[in-house]
N, C-alpha and C positions, 0 to 999 in steps of 0.2 A: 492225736492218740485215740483209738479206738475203744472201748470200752463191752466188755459181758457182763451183762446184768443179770444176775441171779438174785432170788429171792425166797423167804422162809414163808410159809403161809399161816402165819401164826400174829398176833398181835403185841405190838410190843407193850401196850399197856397194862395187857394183863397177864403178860411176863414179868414187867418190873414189880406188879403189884407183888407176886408170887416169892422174889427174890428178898424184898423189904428193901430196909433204908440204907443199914448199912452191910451189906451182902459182899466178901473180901473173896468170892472164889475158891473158899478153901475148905470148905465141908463138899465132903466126897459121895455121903448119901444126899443130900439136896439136890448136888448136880445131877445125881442118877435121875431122880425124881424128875427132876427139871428137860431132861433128855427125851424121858418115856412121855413127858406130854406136852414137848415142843418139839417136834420132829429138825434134825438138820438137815440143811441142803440140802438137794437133789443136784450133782454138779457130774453126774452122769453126759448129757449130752455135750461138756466141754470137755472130755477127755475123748485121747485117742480110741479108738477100738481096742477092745478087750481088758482097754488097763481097769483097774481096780478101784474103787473109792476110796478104800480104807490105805491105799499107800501113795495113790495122787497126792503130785507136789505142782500147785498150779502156780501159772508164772507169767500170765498174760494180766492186762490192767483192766482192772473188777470193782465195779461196785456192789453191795450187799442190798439188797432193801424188804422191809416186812409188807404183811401184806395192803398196811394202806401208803405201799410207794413211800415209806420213810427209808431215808438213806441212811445205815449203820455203819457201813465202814466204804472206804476209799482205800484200794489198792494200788498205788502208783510206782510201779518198779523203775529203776532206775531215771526219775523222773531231774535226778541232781547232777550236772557235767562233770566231766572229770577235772575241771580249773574248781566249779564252788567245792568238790570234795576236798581238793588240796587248800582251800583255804580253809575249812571247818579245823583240818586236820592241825596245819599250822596255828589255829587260834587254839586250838585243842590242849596244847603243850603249856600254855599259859597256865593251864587248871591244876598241870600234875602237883605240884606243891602246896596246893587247899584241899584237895580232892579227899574226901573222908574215907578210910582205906580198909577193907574188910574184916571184921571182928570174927574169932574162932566159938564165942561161944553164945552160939546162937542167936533167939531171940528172933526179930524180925528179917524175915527174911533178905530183902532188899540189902542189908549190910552182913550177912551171916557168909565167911568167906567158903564157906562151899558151893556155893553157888560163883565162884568168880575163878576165873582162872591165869596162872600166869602163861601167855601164850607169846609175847609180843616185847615191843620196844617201849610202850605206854604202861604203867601201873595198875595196875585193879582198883577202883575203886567209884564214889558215886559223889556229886555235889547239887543239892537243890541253892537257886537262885531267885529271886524277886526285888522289883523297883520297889513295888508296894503290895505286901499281903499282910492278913491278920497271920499272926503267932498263934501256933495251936492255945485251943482252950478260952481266946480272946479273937471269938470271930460273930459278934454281932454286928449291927447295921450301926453301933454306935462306938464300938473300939474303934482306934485309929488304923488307918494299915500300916506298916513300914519296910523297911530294907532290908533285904540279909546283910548283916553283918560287915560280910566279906566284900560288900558292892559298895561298902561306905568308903573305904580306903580309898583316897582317889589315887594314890600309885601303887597301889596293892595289883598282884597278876588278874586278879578277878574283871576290874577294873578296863583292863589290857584286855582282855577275851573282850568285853563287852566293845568296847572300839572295833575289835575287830572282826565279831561277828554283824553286826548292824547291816552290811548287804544282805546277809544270809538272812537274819531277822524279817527284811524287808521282803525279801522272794518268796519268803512260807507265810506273809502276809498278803500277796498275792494268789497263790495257789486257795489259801481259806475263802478269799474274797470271790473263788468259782465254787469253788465246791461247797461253802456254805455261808452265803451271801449277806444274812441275816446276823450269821456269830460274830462275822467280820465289823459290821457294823455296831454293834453293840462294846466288842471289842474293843475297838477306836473310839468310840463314846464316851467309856470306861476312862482309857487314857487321857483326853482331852478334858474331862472333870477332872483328875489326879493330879494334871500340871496346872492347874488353876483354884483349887481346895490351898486355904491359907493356914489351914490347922495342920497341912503335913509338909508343910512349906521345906522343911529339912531335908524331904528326898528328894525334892524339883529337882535339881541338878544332874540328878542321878535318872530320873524319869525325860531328862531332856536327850540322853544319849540312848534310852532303852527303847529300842524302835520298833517293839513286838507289840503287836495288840493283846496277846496272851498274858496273862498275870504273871506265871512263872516257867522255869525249864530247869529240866531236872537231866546232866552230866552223866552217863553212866559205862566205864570201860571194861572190857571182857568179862561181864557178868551175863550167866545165863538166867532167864526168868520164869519159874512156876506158874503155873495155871493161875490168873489170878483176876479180878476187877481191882477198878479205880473208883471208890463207893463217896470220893469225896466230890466231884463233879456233878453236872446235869446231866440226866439221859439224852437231852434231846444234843448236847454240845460234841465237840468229836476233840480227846489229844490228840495230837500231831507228832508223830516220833518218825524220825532222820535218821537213818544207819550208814556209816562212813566207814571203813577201813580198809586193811591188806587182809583179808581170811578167806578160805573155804565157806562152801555151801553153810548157810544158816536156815532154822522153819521158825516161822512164826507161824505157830499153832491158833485156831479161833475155834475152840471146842465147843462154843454154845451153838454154831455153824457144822463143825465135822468136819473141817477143812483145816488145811495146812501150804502156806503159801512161802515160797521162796523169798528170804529176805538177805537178799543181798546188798551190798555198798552200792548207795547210791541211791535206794528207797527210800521214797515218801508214805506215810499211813496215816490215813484220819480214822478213827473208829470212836464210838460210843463206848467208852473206858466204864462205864457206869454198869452198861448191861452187856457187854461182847466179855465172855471168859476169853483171857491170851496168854497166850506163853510163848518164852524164847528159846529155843535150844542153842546148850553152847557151841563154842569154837573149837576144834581142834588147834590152829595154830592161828600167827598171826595178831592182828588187835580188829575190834571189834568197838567202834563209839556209837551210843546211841543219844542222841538229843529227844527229851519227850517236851514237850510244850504243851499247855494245861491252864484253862482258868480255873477261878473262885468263884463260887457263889457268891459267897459275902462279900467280895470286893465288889463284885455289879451291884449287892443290893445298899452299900454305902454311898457307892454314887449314884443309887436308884435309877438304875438303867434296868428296863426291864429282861427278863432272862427270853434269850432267844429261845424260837421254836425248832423244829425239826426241818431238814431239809427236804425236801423230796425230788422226787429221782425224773418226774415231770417236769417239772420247775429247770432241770437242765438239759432236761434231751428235747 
């Protein structure tokens, strides 16, 4: 697979600085602010003669990187076969009946049902999963991690997804293991402490079949997504989100960029959820699944693995 490298000639350190700590995407003067004195892309020489920037939908496989060669995001279009997509899919069905199903009145957006649409054969709706995370509010180096819930039932459908995603688990721990070599390994560290910690001995079983080095992965069906960050992660760390289904054209917008890139079934994306503003435009018809996968801080810093750094764009070409 060939790769364009574009890049932003701005610093990401003193962009994060700018943003703060917990920075959700959703103040619409700071992003202005942030615009005027971090320039986007120049993605000019990859488009055809005379097309436009402001309506370019690029669709070739991209990496981002700032100016000291840190790599922000990985654009890997259609990088999943069409046999792994019919298995995502078929594992997919197991969900529909836990699957948390969109609220009318407001509130946060990720479950607020105007953002979800009925389009398809599949339900609307989203499920966050974990072998071992801290429960909001109890995420120090000294709370314990634990399960979702839903992953304790050992014949519960959750349970069933997880059997049957484990290839796919395995392949997007591959693809990390190039793209950022470093996360990878810490990642696996993470786990390898988890199944051998005697104080959380209750979820081994459940961490013996979870074959992701990622903490968690978050379920989400024909939901379009607002401009937003991931303000819970590291900058330097990339999610990992998967789009499977039957739909028409989709964008994944990267506004902190100026771009807008085709996300069609089959795509792979690593990005810096931290500090890349992204959004998803919905579906017309069809179903749309997205898998996002996403570590902890506070679970590396319980099993005191130290937090990886940045990837750069040297280190692979």
């Amino acid at each position: 697979m060939t790769f364009n490298a574009v890049g932003v000639t701005w610093d990401t350190e003193s962009y994060a600085e700018d943003l703060g700590k917990r920075n959700t995407g959703q103040n619409a003067h700071l992003e202005a602010q942030l615009i005027a004195k971090y320039p986007p892309l120049d993605i000019q020489p990859h488009l055809a003669h005379g097309a436009s920037t402001s309506t370019a939908i690029l669709t070739s496989p991209m990496v981002v990187t700032n100016c000291k060669d840190r790599i922000l995001v990985w654009y890997l279009p259609q990088i999943l076969s069409t046999s792994r997509q019919a298995q995502i899919l078929a594992a997919t069905k197991s969900l529909q009946h836990v699957m948390h199903r969109p609220r009318s009145n407001g509130g946060n957006w990720r479950s607020d049902s105007a953002h979800y649409t009925m389009a398809g054969e599949f339900t609307p709706g989203q499920i966050n999963m974990s072998a071992a995370w801290h429960r909001q509010a109890h995420e120090t180096p000294n709370d314990l991690p634990c399960a979702t819930p839903v992953l304790r039932m050992t014949d519960g459908p959750v349970r069933q997804w997880l059997m049957e995603f484990q290839t796919t688990m395995a392949f997007l721990n591959a693809v990390l293991s190039i793209v950022h070599p470093e996360l990878y390994a810490a990642g696996e560290k993470v786990m390898r402490h988890l199944r051998k910690d005697d104080k959380i001995e209750d979820v081994h079983e459940i961490l013996d079949h979870w074959m992701s080095v990622f903490t968690a992965v978050s379920a989400v069906i024909n939901r379009e997504s607002p401009l937003h960050r991931d303000p819970k992660t590291c900058k330097s760390w990339y999610d990992m989100m998967l789009t499977v289904g039957q739909y028409q054209e989709a964008i994944l917008e990267l506004s902190t960029f100026g771009v807008r890139l085709l996300y069609n079934a089959r795509t792979v994306i690593c990005i810096s959820g931290k500090l890349v503003r992204h959004g998803v435009s919905e579906i017309e018809s069809g179903d749309r699944i997205v898998y996002s996968f996403y570590m902890r801080e506070s679970v590396h810093q319980f099993c005191s693995v130290p937090l990886a750094t940045w990837m750069h764009y040297s280190r692979w070409s």
